[in-house]
VEXDREN-2710 file (C-alpha; in Angstrom, 1 decimal):
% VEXDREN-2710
k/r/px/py/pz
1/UNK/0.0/0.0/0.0
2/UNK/1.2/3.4/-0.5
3/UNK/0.5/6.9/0.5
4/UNK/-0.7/8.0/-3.3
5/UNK/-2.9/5.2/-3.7
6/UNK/-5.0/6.2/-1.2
7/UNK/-6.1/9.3/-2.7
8/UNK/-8.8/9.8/-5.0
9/UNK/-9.2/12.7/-7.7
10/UNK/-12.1/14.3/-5.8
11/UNK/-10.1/14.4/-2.1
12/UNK/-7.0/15.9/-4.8
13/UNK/-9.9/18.6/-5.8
14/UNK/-11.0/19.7/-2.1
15/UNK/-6.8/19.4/-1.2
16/UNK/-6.3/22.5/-4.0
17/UNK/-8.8/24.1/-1.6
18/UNK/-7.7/23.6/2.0
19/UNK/-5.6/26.5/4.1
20/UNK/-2.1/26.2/3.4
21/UNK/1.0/26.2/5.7
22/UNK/5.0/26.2/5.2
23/UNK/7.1/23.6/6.3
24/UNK/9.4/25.4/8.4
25/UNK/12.0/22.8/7.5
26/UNK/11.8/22.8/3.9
27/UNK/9.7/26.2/3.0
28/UNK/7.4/23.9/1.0
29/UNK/4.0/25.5/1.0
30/UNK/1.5/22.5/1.5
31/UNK/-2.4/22.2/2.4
32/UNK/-2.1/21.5/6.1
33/UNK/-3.7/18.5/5.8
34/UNK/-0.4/17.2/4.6
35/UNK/1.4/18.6/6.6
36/UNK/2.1/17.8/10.9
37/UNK/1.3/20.5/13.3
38/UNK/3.1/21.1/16.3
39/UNK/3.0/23.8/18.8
40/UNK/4.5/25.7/21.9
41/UNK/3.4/24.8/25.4
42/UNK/3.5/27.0/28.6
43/UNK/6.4/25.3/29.3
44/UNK/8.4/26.9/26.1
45/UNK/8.4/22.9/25.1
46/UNK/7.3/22.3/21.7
47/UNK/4.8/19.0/20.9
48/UNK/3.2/17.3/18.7
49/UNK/-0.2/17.8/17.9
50/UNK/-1.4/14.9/15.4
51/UNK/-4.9/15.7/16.1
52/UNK/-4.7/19.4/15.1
53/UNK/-6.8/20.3/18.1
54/UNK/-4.1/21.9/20.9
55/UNK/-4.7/25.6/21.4
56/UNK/-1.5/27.8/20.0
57/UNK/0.5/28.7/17.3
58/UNK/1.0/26.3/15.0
59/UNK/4.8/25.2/14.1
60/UNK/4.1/22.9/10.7
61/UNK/6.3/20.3/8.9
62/UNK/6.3/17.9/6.5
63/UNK/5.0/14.8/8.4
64/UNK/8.5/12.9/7.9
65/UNK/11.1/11.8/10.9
66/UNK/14.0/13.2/9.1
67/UNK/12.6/16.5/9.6
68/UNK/11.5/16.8/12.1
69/UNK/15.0/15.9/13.5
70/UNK/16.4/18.4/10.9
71/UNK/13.9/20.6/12.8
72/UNK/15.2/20.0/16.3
73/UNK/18.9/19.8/14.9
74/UNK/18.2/23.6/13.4
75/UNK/16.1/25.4/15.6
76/UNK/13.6/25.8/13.4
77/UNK/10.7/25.5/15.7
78/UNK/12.4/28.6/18.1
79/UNK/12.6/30.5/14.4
80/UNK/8.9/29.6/13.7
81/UNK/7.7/30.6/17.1
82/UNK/10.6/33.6/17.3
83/UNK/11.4/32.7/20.7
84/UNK/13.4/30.6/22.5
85/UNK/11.6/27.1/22.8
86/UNK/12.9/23.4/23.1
87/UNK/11.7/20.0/21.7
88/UNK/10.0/18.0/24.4
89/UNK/11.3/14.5/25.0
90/UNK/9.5/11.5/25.5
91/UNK/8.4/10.1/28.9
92/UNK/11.9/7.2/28.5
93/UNK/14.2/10.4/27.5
94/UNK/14.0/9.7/23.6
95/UNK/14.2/13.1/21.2
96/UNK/11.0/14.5/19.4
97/UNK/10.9/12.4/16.2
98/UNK/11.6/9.1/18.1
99/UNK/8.5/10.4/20.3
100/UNK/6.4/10.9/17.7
101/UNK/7.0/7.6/15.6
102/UNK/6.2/5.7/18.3
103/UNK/2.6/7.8/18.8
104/UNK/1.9/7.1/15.4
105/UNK/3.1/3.3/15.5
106/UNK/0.7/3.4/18.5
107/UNK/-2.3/4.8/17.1
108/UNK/-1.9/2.1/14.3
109/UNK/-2.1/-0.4/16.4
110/UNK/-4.9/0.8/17.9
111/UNK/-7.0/1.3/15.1
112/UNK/-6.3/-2.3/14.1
113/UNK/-6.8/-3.2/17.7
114/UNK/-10.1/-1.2/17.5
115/UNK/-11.2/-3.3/14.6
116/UNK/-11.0/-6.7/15.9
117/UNK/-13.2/-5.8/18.8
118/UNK/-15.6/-4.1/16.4
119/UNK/-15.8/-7.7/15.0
120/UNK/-14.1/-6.3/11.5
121/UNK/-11.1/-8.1/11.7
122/UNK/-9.9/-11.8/10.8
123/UNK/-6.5/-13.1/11.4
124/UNK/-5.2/-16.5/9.9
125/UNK/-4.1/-17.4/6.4
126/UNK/-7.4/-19.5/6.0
127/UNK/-10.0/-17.0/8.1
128/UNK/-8.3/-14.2/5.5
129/UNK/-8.7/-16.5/2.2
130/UNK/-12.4/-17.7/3.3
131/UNK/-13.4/-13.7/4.1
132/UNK/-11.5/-12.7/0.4
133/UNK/-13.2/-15.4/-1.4
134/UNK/-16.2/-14.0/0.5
135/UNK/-15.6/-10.2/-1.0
136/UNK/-14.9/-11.5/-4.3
137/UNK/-18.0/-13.9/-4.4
138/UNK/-21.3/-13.0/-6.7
139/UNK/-23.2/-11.5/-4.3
140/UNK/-21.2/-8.8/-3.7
141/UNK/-21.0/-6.6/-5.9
142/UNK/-18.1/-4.5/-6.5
143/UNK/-19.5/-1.1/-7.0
144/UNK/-21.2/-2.3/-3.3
145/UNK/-17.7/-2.5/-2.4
146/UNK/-16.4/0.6/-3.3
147/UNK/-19.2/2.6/-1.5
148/UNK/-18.3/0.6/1.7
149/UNK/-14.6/1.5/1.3
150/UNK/-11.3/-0.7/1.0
151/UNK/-10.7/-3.7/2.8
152/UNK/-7.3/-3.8/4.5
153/UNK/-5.0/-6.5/4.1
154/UNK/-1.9/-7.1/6.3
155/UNK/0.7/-9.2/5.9
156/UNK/3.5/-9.4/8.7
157/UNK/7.0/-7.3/7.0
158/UNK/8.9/-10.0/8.3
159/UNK/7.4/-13.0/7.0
160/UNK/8.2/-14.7/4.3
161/UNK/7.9/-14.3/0.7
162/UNK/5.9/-16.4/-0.8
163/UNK/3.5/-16.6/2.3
164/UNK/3.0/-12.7/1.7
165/UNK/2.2/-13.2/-1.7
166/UNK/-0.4/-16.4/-1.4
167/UNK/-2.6/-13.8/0.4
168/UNK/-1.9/-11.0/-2.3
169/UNK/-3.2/-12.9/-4.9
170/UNK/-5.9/-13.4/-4.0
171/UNK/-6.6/-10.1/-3.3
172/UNK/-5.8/-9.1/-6.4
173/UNK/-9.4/-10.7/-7.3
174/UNK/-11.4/-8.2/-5.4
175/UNK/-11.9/-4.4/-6.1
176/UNK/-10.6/-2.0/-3.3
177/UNK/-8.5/-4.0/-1.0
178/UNK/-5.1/-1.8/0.6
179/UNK/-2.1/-3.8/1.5
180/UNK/-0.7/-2.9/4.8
181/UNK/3.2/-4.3/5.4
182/UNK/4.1/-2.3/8.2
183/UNK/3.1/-4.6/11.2
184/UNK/5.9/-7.1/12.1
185/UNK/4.3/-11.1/12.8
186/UNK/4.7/-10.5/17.0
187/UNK/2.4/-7.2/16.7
188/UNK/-0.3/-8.6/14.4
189/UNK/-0.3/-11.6/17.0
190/UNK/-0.5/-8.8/19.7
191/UNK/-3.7/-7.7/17.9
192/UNK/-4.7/-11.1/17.5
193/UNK/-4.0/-12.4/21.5
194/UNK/-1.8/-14.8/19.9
195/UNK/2.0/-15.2/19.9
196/UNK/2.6/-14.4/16.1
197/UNK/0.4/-14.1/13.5
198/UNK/1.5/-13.1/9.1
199/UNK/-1.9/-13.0/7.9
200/UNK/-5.2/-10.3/8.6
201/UNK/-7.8/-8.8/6.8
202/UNK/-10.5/-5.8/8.0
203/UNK/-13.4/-5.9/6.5
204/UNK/-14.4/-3.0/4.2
205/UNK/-15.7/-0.5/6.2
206/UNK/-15.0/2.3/8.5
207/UNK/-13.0/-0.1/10.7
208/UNK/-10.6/-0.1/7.8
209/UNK/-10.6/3.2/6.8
210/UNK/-9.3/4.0/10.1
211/UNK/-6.7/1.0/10.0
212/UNK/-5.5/2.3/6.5
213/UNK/-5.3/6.1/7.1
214/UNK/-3.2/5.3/10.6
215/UNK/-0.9/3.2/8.4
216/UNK/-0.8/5.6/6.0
217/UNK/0.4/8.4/8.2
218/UNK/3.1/6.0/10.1
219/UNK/4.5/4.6/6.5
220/UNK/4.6/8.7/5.4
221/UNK/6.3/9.1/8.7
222/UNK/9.0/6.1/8.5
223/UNK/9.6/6.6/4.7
224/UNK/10.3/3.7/2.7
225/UNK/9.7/0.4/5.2
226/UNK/12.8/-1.7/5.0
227/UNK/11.3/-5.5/6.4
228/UNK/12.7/-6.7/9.5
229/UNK/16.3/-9.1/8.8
230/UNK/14.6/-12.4/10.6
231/UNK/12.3/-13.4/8.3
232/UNK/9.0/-15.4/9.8
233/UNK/7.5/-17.8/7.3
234/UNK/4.1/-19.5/7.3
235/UNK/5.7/-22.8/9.0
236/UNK/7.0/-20.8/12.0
237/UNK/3.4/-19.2/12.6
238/UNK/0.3/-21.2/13.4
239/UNK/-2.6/-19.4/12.1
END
């Protein structure tokens, strides 16, 4: 899955219209939508606000880690607010863009977390093929599909191969499904309450919408996801 294959024409259209900002990093001028806002608390630390809802100032950046370390490295949030400020740190001691990859990485899990218990959410290569098959079916339309939104697909970034890709094909049957590689096989088990897991699925929905847009906004974070170096396949996982 990637960040521009989320976006549709139409949410490209009402983008051209949204308030802009500048990255105070880069000086690109951006819809703020795209961009991450942060701002200045009493204490004269700065934080993260990925909910755009703290009172203040806002200090924007483009929503990568790199800069917002370049950010921290530069003083470019004490330039932005034209005082003297300081990045907060993290409750363990770990600098602002460490913080605020781990919020995101934690609000992704949620979301998928939030989908199981919503009953949206099947884990297991043959609960994930039955559920596909299920989407793909002649009853469901796939117009009926695309109304309801994607599904999301997620397939552990450390696992095999060629047990991602038994999965992916058959995705590639039904319309609107978003692959999501960012979990590692010990998190999507996490989600699942069971040791390790390589395979899930949430149903289309607003369950997923959530999921994918949380992903989104970690993978945009992260840039590109290099898979974990111990590579899980199905054998090692019992789904």
């Amino acid at each position: 899955m990637t960040v521009e294959s989320s976006r549709t024409e139409a949410s490209t259209g009402q983008v051209r219209n949204a308030p802009e900002r500048r990255c105070l990093v880069t000086g690109e001028v951006r819809p703020r939508d795209e961009l991450m806002r942060f701002v200045v608390g009493p204490d004269d630390l700065v934080v993260p606000d990925l909910d755009n809802r703290l009172p203040g100032r806002g200090l924007w950046l483009l929503p990568r880690r790199d800069i917002v370390a370049q950010a921290c490295a530069k003083r470019a949030f004490a330039r932005g607010a034209r005082r003297a400020v300081s990045p907060m740190t993290g409750p363990d001691g770990e600098s602002l863009e460490v913080f605020v990859g781990a919020e995101l990485f934690r609000r992704a899990v949620n979301a998928l977390t939030m989908a199981r218990k919503a009953g949206e959410y099947v884990s297991g290569f043959e609960k994930v093929r039955g559920a596909l098959a299920g989407l793909a079916g002649p009853g469901i339309s796939k117009a009926g599909l695309g109304n309801a939104g994607p599904a999301a697909l997620l397939c552990a970034c450390d696992a095999g191969a060629d047990g991602r890709q038994k999965v992916a094909q058959l995705a590639d049957h039904v319309n609107g499904v978003e692959r999501i590689d960012v979990f590692d096989a010990a998190t999507l088990g996490q989600v699942s309450n069971r040791e390790r897991s390589v395979h899930g699925l949430v149903l289309p929905g607003g369950a997923a919408r959530q999921v994918c847009d949380a992903a989104n906004r970690l993978m945009t974070y992260r840039g590109d996801f290099v898979p974990a170096d111990d590579v899980v396949t199905d054998d090692d996982v019992m789904e």
